[in-house]
N, C-alpha and C positions, 0 to 999 in steps of 0.2 A: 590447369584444368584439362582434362580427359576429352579427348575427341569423341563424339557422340555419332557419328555415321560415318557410311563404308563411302569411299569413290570410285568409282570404275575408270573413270580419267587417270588417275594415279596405277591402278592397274595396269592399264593398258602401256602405260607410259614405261612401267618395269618388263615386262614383257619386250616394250620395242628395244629395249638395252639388251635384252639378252639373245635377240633376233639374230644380229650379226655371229653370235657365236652355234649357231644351230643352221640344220638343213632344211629348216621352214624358209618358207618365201611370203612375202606382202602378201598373197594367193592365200594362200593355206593359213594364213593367220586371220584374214578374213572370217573363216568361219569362227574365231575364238570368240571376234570382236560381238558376236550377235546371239544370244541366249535362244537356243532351238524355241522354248516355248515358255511363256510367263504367266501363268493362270492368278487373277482376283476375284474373291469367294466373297458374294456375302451371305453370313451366315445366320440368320436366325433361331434363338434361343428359346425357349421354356425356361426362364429362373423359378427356384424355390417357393417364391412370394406370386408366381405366377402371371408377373408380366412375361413380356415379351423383348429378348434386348439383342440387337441384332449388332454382329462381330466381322471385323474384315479378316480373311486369310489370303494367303498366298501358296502355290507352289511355283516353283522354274526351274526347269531340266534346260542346261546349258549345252549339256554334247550328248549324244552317243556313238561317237564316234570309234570308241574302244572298247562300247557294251551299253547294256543297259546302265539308265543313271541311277546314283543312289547317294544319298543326302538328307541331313536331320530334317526334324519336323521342331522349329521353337516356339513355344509360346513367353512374349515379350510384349511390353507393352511399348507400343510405338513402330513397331515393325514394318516394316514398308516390300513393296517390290522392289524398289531397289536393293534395296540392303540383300536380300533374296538372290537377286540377280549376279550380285559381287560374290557371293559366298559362294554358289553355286557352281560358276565360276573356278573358282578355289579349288574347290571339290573335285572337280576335275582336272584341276594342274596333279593334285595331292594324290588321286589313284592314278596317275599316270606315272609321276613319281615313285610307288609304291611296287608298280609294276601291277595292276589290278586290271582285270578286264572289265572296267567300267567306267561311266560319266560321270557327269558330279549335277547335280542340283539341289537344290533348297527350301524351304516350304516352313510356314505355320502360321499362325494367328496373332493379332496386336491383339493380346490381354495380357493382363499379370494375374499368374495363375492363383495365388494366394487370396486374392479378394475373391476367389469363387469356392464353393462348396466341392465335393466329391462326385455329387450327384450332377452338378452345372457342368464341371470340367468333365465328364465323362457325356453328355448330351451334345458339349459342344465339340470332344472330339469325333463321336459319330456323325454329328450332319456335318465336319472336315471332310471326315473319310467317305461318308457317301456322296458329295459333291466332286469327290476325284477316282471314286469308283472306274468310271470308264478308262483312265490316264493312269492310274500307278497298277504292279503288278509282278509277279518274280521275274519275270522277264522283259518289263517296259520302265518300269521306276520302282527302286525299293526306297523305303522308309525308315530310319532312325532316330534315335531320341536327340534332344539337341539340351538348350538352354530352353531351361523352365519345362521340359519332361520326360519322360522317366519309361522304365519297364509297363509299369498299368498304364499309361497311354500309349505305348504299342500293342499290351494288349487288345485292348479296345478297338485300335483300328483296326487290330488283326481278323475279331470275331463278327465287328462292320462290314468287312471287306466278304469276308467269305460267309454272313449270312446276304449279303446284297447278290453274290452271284451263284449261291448253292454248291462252294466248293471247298474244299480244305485245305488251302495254299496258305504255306508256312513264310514260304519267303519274300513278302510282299513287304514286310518291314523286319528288320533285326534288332537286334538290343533288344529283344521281349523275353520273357520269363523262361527259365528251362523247362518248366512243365511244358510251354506253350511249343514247346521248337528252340528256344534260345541256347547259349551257346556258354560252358564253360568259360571265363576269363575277360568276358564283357565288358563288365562292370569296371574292371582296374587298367585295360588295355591301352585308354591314352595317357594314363599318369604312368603305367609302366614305361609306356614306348617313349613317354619323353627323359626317363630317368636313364636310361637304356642308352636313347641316342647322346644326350648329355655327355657319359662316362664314355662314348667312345669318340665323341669329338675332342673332347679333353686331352683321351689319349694320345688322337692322333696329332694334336699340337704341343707332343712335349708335354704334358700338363699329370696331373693327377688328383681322383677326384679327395682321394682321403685328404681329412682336413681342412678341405677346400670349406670354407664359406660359402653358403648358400641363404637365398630370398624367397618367400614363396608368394606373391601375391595374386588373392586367390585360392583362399586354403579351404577348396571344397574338395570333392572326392578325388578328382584329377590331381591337383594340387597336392593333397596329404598321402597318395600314392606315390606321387614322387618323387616326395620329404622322404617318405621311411627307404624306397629303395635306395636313393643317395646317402641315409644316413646309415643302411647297412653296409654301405661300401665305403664307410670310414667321414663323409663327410661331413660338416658341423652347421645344423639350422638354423641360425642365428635368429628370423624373424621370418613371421607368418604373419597375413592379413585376410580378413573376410569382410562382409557390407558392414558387420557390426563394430569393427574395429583393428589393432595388430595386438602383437605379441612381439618382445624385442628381449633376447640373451646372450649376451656376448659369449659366452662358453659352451651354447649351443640349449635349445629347449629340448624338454624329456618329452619326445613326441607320444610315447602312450599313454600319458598326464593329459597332455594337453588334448587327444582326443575325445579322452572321456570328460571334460570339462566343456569342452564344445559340445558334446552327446549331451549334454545337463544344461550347457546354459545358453545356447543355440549359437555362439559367438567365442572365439578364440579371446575376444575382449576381457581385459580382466583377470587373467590366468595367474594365479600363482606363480610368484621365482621373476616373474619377465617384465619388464618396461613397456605401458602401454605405449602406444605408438598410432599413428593414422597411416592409411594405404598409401598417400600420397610422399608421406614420410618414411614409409619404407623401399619408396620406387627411388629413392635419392640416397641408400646405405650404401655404404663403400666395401662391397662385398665382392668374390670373386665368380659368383655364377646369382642372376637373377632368374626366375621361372615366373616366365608369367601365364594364368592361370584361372582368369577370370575373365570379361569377354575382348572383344575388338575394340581396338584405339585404348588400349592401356597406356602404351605411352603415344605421344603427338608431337606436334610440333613446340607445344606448350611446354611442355617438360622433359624433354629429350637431354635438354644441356643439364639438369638433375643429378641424372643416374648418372652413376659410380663404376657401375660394374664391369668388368673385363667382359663378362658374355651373361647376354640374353636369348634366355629359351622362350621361343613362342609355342607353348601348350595349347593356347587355343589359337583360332585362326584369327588372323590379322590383328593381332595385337599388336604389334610396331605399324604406324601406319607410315608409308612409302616417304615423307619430308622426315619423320623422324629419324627413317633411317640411315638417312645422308647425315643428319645429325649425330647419330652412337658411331657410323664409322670413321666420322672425321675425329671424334674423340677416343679412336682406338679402340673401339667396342665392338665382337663378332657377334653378330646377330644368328643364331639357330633357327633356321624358320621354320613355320608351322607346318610347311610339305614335308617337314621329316620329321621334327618335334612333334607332331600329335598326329604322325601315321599309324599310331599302335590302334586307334580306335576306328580308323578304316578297316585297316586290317583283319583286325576282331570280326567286322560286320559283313567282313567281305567271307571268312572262315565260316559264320554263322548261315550267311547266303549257300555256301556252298555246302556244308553239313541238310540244310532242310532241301536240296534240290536231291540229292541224292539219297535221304534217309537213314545216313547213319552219322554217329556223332561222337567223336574222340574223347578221350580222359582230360581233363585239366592240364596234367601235366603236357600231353602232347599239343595241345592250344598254346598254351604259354611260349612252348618253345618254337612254334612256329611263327609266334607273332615276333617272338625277340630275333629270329633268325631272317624275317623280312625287314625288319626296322634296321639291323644292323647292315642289310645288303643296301637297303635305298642311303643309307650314311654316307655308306661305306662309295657307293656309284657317286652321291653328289661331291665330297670332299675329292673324290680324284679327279671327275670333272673340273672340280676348281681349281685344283692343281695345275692341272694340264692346260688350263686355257687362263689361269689368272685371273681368277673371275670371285667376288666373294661368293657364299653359299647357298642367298636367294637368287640370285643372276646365275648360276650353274643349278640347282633346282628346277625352274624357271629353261631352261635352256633342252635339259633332261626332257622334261615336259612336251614341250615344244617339239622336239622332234619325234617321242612315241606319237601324239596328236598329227604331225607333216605326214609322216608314214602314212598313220590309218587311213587320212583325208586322201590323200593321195593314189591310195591302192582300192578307198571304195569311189573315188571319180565323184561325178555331177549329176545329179539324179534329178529329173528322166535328163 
């Protein structure tokens, strides 16, 4: 079974591992230990049928220490301030990582967006956004899509935002529409970034990615972006999974088959040529690169002794949770973590940030290559860190962090 919640205890606990090899102190790690600010919304609705049905949210900016914070908005059902709190967290190891002038926090609402209409989910993103009107802004907290929304729910907050204060501030949330201010290469940025970092951890361990055997669980848009880049660079898909089911072929799936079979039948289940399969059953193939790709605690303490794999990609954030890990590297399993693995979609939002503060906006092609030329440099810093200090790649991650974070803390003092 799948671990279902975030720990901060387990957090902090990898963090203190990687203390000793950084120029933080007990002092400056203080500040990590303590989420600047944790906001709970309630939110009252207008449903279709015209009751009235009132929704809990959240936001929480953990630092700004290194800039303003910036961090998805999810709609989930069950969502907590904690979970908030961890991710946010995250978010700011991950742009510090990245090398990004920014914090990290987290935010949305316990619903599952599916059981509401177009017209509900767009009612219930405005009374979000004007409850945190006075708190987010291009320069205090930006806002990104997360789990469970999309480009039209940044729209929405975008045109909330700036009909509540009479202004026309683009960068108050990114991942929104290109009409709206959005940004070339969005959309694919963290399946990119993780296919990207993948093939260059590979290579720098002797490895290569052609022919390599790959997992994808998780085969939404992140996921199936970074099937086809691995599989343009020779590698072979063996198995794909989503909520509805897997897909399993020993000789690799014809992934533009099988996307337009998922475009049709809303589920990789079933696909023509492939061996159905369950998610569970594909976290345990004996393949040489796993991507995981779907949310946190994919793998746990539960199923850790499972998987097969030589190395595990965390696509999205915390997907190995902290006991599992101790578990894949006593079994000789490198763990890719999510501070690198899924920095393309920082990245992206931080280029997107930066394009609407200034008003002008690059080609496709020059996005792209700026996001692969950051994702390769943050790799490329954390593997020689580990090198150098003998450290695996979250503890050197982790370590990287930790001192951009000692710096800033350190050079902006004690306020007042």
């Amino acid at each position: 079974m799948r671990a279902s919640g975030l720990n901060w205890q387990g957090l902090m606990e990898q963090l203190e591992q990687a203390l000793p090899y950084t120029s933080a102190t007990e002092t400056s790690l203080a500040y990590f230990k303590h989420p600047k600010r944790t906001v709970t919304l309630n939110l009252p609705v207008r449903m279709d049928d015209g009751s009235v049905r009132v929704f809990k949210g959240f936001r929480s900016v953990h630092s700004i220490a290194l800039g303003p914070s910036m961090g998805g908005v999810r709609y989930k059902e069950g969502l907590s301030a904690h979970e908030c709190d961890v991710l946010a967290a995250i978010m700011t190891l991950k742009n510090a990582v990245a090398d990004l002038p920014l914090g990290g926090a987290k935010g949305g609402i316990s619903v599952d967006p599916v059981t509401l209409s177009s017209g509900e989910l767009a009612r219930l993103t405005r009374r979000y956004t004007s409850e945190l009107v006075d708190l987010i802004g291009p320069r205090e907290d930006i806002c990104a899509p997360d789990v469970g929304t999309d480009e039209q729910t940044m729209a929405w907050m975008l045109d909330t935002y700036n009909e509540n204060l009479g202004n026309t501030a683009g960068g108050v949330v990114v991942g929104k529409p290109i009409p709206l201010g959005g940004s070339y290469g969005s959309k694919g940025a963290r399946g990119r970034g993780a296919g990207i970092a993948t093939i260059r951890i590979l290579e720098g361990l002797g490895e290569t990615v052609e022919h390599a055997s790959v997992a994808i669980f998780g085969y939404g848009d992140v996921g199936r972006i970074c099937a086809e880049l691995l599989a343009s660079r020779g590698a072979r898909i063996v198995a794909v999974s989503d909520a509805g089911g897997g897909a399993y072929a020993s000789s690799g799936l014809d992934l533009p088959a099988l996307h337009t079979h998922r475009e049709q039948q809303g589920s990789v289940a079933g696909f023509d040529g492939a061996v159905s399969l369950t998610p569970d059953e594909l976290l345990a193939l004996d393949v040489q690169v796993l991507v995981l790709a779907s949310d946190h605690g994919s793998i746990s303490a539960g199923n850790a002794s499972e998987v097969c794999a030589r190395y595990v990609v965390e696509a999205t954030n915390r997907a190995v949770l902290p006991e599992a890990e101790r578990a894949l590297k006593a079994q000789g399993c490198t763990v890719l973590p999510d501070l690198v693995a899924s920095s393309g979609g920082v990245i992206a939002n931080y280029l997107e940030w930066v394009q609407d503060a200034s008003n002008f906006f690059w080609m496709e092609e020059e996005i792209l290559q700026a996001i692969d030329t950051r994702v390769l440099a943050a790799v490329d810093a954390v593997s020689r860190y580990a090198r150098q200090h003998a450290l695996d790649l979250r503890t050197a991650a982790y370590a990287l962090a930790l001192n951009k974070l000692h710096d800033a803390s350190v050079l902006r003092g004690v306020y007042p």
